[in-house]
C-alpha positions as CSV (number, residue, x, y, z in Angstrom):
1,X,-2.5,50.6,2.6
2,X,-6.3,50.0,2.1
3,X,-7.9,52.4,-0.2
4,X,-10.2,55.1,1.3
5,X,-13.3,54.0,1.0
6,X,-12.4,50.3,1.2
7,X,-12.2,47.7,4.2
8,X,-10.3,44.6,5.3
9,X,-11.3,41.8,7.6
10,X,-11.3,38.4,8.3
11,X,-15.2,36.5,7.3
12,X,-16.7,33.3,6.5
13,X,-17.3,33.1,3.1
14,X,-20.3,30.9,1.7
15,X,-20.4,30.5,-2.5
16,X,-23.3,27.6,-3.7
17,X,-24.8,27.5,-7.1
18,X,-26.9,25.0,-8.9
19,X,-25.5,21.3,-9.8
20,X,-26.5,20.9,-13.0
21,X,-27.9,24.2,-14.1
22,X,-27.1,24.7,-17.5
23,X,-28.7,20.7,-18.1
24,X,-32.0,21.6,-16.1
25,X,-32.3,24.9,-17.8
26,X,-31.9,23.3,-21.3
27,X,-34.8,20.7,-20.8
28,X,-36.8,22.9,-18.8
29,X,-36.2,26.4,-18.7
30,X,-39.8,28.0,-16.9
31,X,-39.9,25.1,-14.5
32,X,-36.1,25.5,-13.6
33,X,-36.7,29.2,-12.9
34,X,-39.4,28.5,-10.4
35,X,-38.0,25.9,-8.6
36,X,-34.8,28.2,-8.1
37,X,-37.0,31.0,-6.9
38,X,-39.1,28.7,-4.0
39,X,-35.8,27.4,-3.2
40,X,-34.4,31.1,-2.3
41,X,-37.6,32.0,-0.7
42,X,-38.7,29.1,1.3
43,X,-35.1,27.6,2.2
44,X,-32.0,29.7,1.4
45,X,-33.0,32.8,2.5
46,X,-34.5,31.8,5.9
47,X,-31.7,29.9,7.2
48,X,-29.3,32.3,6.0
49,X,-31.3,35.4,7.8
50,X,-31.6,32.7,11.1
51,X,-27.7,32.3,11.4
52,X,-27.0,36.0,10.5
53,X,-25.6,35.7,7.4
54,X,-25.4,38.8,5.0
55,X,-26.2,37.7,1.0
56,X,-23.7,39.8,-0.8
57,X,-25.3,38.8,-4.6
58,X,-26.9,36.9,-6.2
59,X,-25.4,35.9,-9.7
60,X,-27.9,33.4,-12.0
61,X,-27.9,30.4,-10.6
62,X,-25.3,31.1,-7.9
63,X,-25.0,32.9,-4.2
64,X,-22.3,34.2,-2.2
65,X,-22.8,35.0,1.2
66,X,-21.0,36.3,4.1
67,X,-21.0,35.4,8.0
68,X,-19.4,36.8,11.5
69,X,-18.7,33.0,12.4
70,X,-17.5,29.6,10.7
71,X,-20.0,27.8,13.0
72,X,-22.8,30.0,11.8
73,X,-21.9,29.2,8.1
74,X,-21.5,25.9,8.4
75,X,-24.6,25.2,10.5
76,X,-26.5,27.0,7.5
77,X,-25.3,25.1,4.8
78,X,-25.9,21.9,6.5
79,X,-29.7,23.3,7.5
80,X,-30.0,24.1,3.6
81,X,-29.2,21.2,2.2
82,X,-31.0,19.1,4.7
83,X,-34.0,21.5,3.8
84,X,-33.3,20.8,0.5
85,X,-33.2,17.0,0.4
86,X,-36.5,17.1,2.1
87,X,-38.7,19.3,-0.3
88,X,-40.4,17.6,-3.3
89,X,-40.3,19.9,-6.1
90,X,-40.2,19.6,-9.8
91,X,-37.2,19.5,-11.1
92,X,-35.2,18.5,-8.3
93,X,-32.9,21.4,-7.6
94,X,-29.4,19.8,-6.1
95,X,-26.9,22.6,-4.4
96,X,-23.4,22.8,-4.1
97,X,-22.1,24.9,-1.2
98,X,-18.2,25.9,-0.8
99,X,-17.4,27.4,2.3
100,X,-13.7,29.4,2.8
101,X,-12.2,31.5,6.7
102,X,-10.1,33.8,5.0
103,X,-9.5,38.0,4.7
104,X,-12.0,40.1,2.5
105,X,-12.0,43.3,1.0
106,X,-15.1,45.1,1.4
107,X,-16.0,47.8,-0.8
108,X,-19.4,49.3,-0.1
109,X,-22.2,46.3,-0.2
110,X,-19.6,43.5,-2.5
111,X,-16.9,42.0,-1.2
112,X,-13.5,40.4,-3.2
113,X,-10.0,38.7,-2.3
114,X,-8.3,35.2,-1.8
115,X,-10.8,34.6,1.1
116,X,-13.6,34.9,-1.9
117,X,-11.9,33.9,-4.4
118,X,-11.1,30.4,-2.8
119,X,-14.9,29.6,-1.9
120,X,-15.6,29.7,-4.8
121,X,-13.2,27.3,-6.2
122,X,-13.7,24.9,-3.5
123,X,-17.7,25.0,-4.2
124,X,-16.6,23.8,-7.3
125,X,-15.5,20.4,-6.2
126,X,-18.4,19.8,-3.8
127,X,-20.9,17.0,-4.9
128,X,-24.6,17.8,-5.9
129,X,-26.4,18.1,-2.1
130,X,-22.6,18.6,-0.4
131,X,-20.7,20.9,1.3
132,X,-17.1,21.2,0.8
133,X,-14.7,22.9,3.9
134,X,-11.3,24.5,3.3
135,X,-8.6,23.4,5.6
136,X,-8.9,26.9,7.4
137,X,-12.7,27.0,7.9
138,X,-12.1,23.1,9.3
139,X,-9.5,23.8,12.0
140,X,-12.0,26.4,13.0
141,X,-15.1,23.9,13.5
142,X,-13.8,20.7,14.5
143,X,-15.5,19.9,17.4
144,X,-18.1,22.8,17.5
145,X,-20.3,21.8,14.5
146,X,-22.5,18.5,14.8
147,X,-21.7,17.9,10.9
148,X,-18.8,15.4,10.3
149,X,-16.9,16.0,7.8
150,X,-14.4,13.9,5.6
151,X,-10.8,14.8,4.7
152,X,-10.4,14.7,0.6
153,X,-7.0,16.0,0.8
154,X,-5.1,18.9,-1.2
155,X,-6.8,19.9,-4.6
156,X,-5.7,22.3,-6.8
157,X,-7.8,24.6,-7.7
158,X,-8.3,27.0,-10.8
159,X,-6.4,30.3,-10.3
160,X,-5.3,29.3,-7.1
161,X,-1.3,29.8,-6.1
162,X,-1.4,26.8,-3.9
163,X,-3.4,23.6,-3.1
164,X,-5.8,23.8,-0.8
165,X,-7.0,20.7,1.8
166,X,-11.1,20.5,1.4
167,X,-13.5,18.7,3.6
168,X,-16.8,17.2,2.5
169,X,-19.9,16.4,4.2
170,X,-22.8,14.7,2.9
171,X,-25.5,13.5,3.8
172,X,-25.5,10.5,5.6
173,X,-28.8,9.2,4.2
174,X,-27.0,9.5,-0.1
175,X,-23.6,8.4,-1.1
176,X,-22.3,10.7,-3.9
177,X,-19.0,10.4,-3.6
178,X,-17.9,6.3,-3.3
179,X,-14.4,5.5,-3.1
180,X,-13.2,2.4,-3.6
181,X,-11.2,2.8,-0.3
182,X,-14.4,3.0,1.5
183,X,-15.0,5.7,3.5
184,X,-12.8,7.3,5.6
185,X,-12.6,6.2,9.5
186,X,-13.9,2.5,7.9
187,X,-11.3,1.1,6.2
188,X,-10.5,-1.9,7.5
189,X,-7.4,-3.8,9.0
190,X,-5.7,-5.7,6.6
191,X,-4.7,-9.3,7.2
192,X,-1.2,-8.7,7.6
193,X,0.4,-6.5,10.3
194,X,0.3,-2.6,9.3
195,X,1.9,0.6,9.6
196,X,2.0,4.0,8.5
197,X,5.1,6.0,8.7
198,X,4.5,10.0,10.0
199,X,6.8,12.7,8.9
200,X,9.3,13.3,11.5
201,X,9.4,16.9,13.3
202,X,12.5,18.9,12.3
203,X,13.7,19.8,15.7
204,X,16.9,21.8,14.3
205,X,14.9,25.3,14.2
206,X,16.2,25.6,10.2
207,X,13.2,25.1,7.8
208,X,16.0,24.1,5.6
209,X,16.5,20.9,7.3
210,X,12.7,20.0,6.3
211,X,14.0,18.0,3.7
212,X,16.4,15.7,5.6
213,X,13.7,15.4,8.3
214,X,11.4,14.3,5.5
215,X,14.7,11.9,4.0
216,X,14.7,9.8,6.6
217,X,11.4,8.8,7.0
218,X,11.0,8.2,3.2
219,X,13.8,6.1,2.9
220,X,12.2,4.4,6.3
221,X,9.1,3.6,4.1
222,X,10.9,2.4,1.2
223,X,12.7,0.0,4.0
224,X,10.2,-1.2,5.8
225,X,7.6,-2.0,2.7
226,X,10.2,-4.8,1.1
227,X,9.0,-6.8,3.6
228,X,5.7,-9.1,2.3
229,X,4.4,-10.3,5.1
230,X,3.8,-5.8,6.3
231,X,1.1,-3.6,4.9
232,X,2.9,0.2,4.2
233,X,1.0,2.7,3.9
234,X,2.5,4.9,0.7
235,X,4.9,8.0,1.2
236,X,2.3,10.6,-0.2
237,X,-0.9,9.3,1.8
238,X,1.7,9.8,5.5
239,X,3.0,13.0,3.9
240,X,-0.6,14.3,4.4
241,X,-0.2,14.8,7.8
242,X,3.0,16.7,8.2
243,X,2.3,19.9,10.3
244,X,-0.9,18.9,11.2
245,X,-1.9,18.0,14.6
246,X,-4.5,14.6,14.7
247,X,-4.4,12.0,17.0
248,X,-2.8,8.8,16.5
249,X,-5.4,6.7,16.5
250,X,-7.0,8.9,14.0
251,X,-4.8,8.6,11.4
252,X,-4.6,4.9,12.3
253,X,-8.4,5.0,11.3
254,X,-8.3,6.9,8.2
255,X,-5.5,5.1,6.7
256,X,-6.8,1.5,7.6
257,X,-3.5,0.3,10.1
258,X,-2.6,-0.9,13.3
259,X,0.8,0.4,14.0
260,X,2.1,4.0,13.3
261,X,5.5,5.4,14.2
262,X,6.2,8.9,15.0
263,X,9.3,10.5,15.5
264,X,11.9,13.8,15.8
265,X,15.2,14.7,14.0
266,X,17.5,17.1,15.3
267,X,20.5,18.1,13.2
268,X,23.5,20.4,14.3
269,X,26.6,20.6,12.5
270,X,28.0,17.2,11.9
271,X,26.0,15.8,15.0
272,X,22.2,14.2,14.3
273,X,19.9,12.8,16.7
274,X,16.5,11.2,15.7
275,X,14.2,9.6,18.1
276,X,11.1,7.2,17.6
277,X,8.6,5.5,18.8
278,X,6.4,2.2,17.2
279,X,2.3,2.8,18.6
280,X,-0.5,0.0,18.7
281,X,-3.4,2.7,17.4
282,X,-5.8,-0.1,18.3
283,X,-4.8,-0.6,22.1
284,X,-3.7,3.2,22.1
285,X,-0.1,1.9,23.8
286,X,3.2,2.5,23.0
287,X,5.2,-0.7,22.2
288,X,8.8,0.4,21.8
289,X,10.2,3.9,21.7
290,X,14.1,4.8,21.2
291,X,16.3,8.1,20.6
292,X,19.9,7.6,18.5
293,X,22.6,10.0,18.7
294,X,24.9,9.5,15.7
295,X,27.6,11.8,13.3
296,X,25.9,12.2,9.8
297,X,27.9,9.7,8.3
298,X,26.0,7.1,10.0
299,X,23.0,8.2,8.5
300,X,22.1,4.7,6.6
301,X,23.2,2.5,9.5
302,X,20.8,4.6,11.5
303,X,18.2,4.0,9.6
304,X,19.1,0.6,9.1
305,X,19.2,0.3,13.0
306,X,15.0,1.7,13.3
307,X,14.2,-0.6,10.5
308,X,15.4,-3.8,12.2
309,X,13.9,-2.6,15.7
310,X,10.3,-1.7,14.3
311,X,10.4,-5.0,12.4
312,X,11.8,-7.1,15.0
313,X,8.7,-5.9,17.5
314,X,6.0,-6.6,15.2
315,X,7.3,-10.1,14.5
316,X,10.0,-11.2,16.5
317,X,10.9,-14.6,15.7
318,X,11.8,-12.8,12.5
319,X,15.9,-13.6,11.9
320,X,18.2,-10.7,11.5
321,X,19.1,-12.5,8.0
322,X,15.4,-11.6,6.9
323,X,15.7,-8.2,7.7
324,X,19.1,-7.9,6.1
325,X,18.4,-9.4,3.2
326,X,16.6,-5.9,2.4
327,X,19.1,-3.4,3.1
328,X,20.1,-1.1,0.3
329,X,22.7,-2.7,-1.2
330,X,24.6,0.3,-2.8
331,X,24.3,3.0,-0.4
332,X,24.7,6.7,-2.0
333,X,26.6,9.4,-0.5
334,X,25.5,11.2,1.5
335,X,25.7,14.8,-0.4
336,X,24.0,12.4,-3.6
337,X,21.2,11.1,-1.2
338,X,20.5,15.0,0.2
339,X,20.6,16.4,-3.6
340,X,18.1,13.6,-4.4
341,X,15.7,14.9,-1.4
342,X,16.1,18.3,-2.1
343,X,14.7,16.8,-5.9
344,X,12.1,15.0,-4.1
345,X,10.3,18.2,-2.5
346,X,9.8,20.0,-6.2
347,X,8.9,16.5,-7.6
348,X,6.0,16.0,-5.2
349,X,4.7,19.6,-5.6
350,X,1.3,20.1,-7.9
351,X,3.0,20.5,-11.7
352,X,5.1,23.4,-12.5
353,X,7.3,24.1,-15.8
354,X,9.8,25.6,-12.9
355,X,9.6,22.8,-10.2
356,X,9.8,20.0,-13.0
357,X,13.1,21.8,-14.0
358,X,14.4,22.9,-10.5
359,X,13.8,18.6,-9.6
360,X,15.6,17.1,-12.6
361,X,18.9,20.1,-12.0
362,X,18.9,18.4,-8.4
363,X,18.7,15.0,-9.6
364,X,21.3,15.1,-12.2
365,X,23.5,16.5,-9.7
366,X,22.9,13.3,-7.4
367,X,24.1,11.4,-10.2
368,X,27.3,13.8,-11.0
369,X,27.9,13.4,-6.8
370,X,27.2,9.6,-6.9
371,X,26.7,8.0,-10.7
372,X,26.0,4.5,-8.5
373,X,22.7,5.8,-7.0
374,X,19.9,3.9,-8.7
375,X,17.2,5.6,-7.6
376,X,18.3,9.2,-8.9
377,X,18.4,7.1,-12.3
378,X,15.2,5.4,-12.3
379,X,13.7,9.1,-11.2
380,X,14.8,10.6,-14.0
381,X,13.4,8.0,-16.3
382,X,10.2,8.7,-14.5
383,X,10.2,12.5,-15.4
384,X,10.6,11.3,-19.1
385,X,7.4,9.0,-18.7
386,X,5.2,11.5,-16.6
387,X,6.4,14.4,-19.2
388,X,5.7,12.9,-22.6
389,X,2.2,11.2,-20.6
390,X,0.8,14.9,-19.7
391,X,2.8,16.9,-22.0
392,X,3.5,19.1,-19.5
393,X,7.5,19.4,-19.5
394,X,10.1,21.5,-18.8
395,X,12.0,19.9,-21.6
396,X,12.5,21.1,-24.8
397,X,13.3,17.8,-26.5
398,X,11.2,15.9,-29.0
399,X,9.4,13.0,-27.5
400,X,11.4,10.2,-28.7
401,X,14.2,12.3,-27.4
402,X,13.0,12.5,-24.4
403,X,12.0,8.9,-24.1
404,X,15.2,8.1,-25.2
405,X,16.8,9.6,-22.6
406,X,14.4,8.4,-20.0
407,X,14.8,4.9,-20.9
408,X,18.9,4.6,-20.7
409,X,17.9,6.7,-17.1
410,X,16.0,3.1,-16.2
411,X,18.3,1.0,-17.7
412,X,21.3,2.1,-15.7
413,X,18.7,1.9,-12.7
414,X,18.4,-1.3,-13.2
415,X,22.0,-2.2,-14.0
416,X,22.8,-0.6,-10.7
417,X,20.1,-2.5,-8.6
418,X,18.2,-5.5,-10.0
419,X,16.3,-5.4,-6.8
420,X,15.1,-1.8,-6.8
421,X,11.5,-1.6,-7.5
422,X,11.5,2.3,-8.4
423,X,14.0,1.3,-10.8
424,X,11.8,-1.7,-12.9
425,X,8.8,0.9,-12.7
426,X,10.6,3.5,-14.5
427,X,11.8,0.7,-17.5
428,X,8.5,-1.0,-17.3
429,X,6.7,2.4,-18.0
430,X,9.7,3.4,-20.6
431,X,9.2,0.3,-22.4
432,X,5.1,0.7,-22.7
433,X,5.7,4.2,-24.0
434,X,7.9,2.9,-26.7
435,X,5.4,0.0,-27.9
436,X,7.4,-2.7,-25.9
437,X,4.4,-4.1,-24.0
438,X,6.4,-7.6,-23.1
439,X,8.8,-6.1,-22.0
440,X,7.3,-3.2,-19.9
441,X,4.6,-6.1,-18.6
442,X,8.0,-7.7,-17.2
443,X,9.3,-5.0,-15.4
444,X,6.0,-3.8,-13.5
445,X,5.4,-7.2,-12.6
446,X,8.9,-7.5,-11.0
447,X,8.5,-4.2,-9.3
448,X,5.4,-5.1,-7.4
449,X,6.9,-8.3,-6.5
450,X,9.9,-6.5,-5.3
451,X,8.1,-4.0,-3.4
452,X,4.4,-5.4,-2.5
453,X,3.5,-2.3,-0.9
454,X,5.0,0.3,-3.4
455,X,1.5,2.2,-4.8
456,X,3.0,3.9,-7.6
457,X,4.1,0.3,-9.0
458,X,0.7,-0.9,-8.7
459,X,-1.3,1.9,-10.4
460,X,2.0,1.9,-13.5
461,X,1.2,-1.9,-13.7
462,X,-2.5,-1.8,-13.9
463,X,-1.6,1.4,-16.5
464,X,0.6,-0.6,-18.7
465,X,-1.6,-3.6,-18.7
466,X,-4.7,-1.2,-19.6
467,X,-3.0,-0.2,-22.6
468,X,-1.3,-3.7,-23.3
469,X,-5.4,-4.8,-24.2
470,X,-5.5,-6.6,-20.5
471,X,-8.2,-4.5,-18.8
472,X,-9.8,-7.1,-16.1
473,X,-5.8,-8.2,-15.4
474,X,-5.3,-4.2,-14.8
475,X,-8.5,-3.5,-12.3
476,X,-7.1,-5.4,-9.2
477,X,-3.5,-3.7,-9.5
478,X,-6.2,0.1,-9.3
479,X,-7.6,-0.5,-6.2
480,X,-4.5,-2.1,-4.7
481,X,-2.7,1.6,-5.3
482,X,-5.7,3.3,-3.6
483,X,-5.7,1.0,-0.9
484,X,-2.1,1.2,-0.3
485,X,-2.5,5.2,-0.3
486,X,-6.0,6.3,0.7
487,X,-4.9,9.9,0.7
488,X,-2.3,10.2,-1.8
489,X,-3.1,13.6,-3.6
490,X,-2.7,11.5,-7.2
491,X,-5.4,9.2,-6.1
492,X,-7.8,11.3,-8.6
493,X,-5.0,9.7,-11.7
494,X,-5.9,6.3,-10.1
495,X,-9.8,6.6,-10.3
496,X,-9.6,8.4,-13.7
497,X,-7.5,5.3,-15.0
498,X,-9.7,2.7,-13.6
499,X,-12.4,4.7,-15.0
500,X,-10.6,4.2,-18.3
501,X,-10.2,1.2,-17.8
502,X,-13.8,0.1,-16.8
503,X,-14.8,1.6,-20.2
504,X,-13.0,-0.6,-21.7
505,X,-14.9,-3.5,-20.3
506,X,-18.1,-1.1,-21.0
507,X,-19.0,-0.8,-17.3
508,X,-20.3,2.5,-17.5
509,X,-21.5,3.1,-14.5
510,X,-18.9,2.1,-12.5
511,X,-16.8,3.9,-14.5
512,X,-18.9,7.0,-13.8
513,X,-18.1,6.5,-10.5
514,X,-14.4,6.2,-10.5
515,X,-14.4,9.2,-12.8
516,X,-16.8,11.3,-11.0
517,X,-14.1,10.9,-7.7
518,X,-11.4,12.0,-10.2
519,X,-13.3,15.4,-11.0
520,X,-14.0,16.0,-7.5
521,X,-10.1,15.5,-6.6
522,X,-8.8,17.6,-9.5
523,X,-11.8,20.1,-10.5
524,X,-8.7,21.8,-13.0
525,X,-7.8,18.6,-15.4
526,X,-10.0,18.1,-17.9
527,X,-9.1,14.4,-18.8
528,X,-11.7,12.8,-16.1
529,X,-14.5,15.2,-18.1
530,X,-13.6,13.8,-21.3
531,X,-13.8,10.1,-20.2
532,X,-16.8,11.2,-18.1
533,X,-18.7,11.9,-21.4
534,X,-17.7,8.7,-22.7
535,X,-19.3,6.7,-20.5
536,X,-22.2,8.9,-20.2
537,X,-22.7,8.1,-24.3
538,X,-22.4,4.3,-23.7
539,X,-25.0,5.1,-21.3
540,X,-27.3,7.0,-23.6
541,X,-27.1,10.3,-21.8
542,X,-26.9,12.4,-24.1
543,X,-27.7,15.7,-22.3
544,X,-25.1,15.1,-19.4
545,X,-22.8,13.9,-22.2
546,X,-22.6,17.0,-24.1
547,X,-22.6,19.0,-20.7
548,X,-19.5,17.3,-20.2
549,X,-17.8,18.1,-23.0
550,X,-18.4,21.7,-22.5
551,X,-16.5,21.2,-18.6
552,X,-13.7,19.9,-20.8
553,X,-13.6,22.6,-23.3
554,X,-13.9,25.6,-20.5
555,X,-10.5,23.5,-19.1
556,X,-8.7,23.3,-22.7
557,X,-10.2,25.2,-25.2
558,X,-8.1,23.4,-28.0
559,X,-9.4,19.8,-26.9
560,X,-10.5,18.4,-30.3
561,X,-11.0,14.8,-31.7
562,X,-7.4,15.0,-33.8
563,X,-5.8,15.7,-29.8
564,X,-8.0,12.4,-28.5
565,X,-6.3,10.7,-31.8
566,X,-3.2,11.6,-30.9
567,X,-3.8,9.8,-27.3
568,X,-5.3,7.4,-28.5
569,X,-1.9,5.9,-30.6
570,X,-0.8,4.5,-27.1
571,X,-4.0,2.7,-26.5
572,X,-5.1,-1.1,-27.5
573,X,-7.0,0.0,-30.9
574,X,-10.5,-1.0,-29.7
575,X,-10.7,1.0,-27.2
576,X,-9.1,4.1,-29.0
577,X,-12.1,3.8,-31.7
578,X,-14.9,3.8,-29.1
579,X,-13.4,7.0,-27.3
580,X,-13.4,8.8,-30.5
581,X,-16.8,7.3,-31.8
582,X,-18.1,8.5,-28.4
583,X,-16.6,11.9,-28.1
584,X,-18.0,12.8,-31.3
585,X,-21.4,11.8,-30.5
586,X,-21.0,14.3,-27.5
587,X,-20.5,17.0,-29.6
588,X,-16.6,16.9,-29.2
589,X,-14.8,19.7,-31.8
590,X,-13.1,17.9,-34.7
């Protein structure tokens, strides 16, 4: 019950401060002043008071404002920073704008909650001169607003529970935000025929059953991108769209493909029935569309049986030894393969100590139900890898403990099934961690041969050969990964490790770039900041260097040069001495 006094209601929230403010302030702080004073008075104010908007405070550099209507607030912020693009002032003052729909708590003229609090957050990752949309204030304007706007995926934001989808505009005239994808809507076809694989629709009514729903379309895409001569779009970038309504021939666009399939699962008792259906996004038409009615047990044929069909339409001279030839060859059982799902759903959630733990319980118990399933192994050695990489774990080992452990885990993947690519990414990435760089090189290269279109083995390739010294070799394998998954919501680790990577080779700039897309995709990790001022010093920018370096010490206070050392150990011994040369000319802590 609200407090007397106090008031609930559902608002558009607008939050936009200053890009840059501390840096302009620093070089010139009378200037700065003025120029943020002619900017309230000749462009924010007006266009918030001609769209009814109410400005709650004012704070420094910053503003939050509220509105009776999404349309109204996003119309504004486009007219303000179109306004603003088109003054001439000294300094150039750049905003970012967040906008949020969600509930507020009014108490007389201020206003607080999660409907605040998230604008805020999300203002954060807009670019200089850009707006950035939550998923709620989107679904509200598509199609109302003149302003396109481009979907960045889930971030996770600082003091926020849960990731939230954000939506940039920009305008069309600058390009802040490159990506080597391209933009969205533009990617284009590749030369080989491609497909994207959409979470199937639990039909069963049991939000439990999410996870076998999502089962069989994963172990669809892990089918269907053996096959060279197909394009397959990654797991994570189709996972984007579960629950969402777009059209087809949207998400054709924004992923780059031809061919999507769609489909339903419906699971009672011991009884399953899945339907699907194979669309050309480009003619709009529906090629080939079929619904199975099996027992559970014949779960793998099933899938099996949709493989060969989808395949067999898009080439069909293709023999039914070809598409054989790819079948698992040691099929788990099926309580191992649902235990390894169930895994799957904490193991693709943002980082928690309690997911991390609650996904490795499940996947050792795949392995107690089925000690034959490779890929339960080769996961588990992954967890080792990814833990002792972000030192974020729920283990209490010691790090050669745990990379003990996590290499046997890949071994026995391998043992199990040479032909698994999962399985040779987890070694490969095992062995790189434990100074075995011909070894690990091996592996990775097997596992993208394996698997052609399997993005996590190309971004763990192009990682291992960074370190391994080989940084040109490693560039391709980058923009393969973020090709093969335009929306994954890692794609900010793949642009922050070619950004590594092209500072290596001392391309700043570009490196800039990658790394400025890696801040924008995850505004809470503060590794992207800390390379960012590395290439800022190899560019002689001192000022946005050292501004850096304070973004990375309000994320981790402790960050010091001795930490960077630490790091660095893993890294080809060049490269580890210019990071720590440059850190310290940015003013980095010792």
């Amino acid at each position: 019950m609200a407090e007397e006094g106090t008031e609930r209601r559902l608002a558009a929230i607008m939050s936009a401060d200053v890009a840059g403010y501390s840096r302009l302030m620093g070089k010139d702080e009378t200037g700065t002043l003025a120029a943020l004073k002619a900017l309230r008075k000749d462009v924010f104010a007006p266009q918030v008071a001609a769209h009814k908007g109410r400005v709650v405070k004012l704070m420094g550099d910053g503003a939050l404002v509220e509105f009776p209507s999404i349309v109204n607030a996003v119309d504004c912020a486009v007219a303000v920073q179109q306004g603003l693009a088109g003054r001439d002032a000294d300094p150039a003052i750049e905003l970012r704008i967040g906008i949020n729909l969600g509930d507020i708590i009014i108490e007389g003229s201020d206003i607080y909650g999660d409907g605040v609090n998230v604008a805020a957050r999300i203002q954060e990752v807009a670019v200089p001169g850009g707006i950035a949309l939550s998923g709620a204030a989107f679904d509200q304007v598509a199609g109302k607003v003149e302003a396109t706007f481009e979907d960045a995926g889930e971030h996770d934001l600082k003091n926020i529970a849960k990731p939230v989808r954000v939506y940039h505009w920009t305008d069309a005239a600058a390009d802040p935000m490159p990506s080597m994808a391209g933009a969205k809507g533009a990617l284009p076809l590749p030369d080989k025929p491609s497909i994207a694989v959409l979470p199937f629709t639990n039909m069963s009514g049991d939000p439990e059953q999410e996870y076998f729903a999502d089962g069989i379309v994963e172990d669809l895409i892990t089918a269907l991108s053996r096959f060279t001569w197909l394009f397959v779009i990654a797991r994570n970038s189709s996972f984007t769209y579960k629950g969402r309504s777009v059209l087809v021939k949207q998400i054709a666009s924004d992923l780059g493909v031809r061919y999507v399939v769609e489909g339903s699962v419906r699971r009672s008792g011991t009884r399953l029935r899945v339907t699907a259906q194979l669309i050309d996004a480009v003619t709009d038409r529906h090629i080939w569309a079929e619904s199975y009615d099996r027992t559970i047990g014949d779960l793998f044929d099933l899938q099996d049986d949709i493989t060969q069909m989808i395949t067999g339409v898009l080439v069909p001279a293709l023999g039914s030894e070809e598409r054989e030839r790819t079948s698992r060859k040691l099929r788990p059982t099926l309580d191992a393969w649902e235990a390894y799902q169930r895994g799957l759903l904490y193991f693709y959630r943002p980082y928690s100590h309690d997911d991390h733990a609650e996904a490795r319980r499940l996947f050792d118990h795949a392995i107690e139900l089925d000690p034959n399933f490779a890929d339960a192994h080769a996961i588990v050695g992954l967890m080792g890898v990814y833990a002792v990489n972000s030192g974020q774990s729920s283990y209490s080992s010691s790090r050669q403990e745990i990379l003990v452990e996590a290499a046997h885990a890949a071994a026995r993947a391998v043992q199990l099934e040479d032909n698994n690519a999962l399985a040779h990414t987890a070694l490969g990435r095992v062995s790189s961690l434990m100074g075995d760089m011909e070894t690990a090189i091996s592996h990775c290269e097997t596992a993208v041969k394996l698997n052609p279109n399997f993005a996590v083995a190309h971004h763990e390739f192009g990682f291992v050969l960074s370190i391994a010294g080989r940084p040109a070799d490693a560039l391709p394998y980058f923009d393969k990964a973020i090709r093969l998954s335009p929306n994954d919501p890692s794609r900010w680790n793949f642009f922050y490790m070619k950004g590594s990577t092209l500072i290596q080779l001392d391309e700043y700039e570009n490196a800039l770039v990658c790394l400025k897309n890696a801040t924008s995709l995850r505004s809470t990790a503060f590794f992207p900041h800390l390379l960012c001022a590395t290439a800022l010093v190899g560019l002689g920018r001192m000022d946005e260097a050292r501004a850096a370096i304070e973004e990375v010490l309000s994320r981790k206070p402790d960050c010091t040069l001795a930490f960077v050392s630490q790091i660095g150990k893993s890294l080809a011994s060049d490269y580890a001495a210019k990071l720590i040369d440059h850190l310290q000319k940015a003013g980095l802590p010792d």
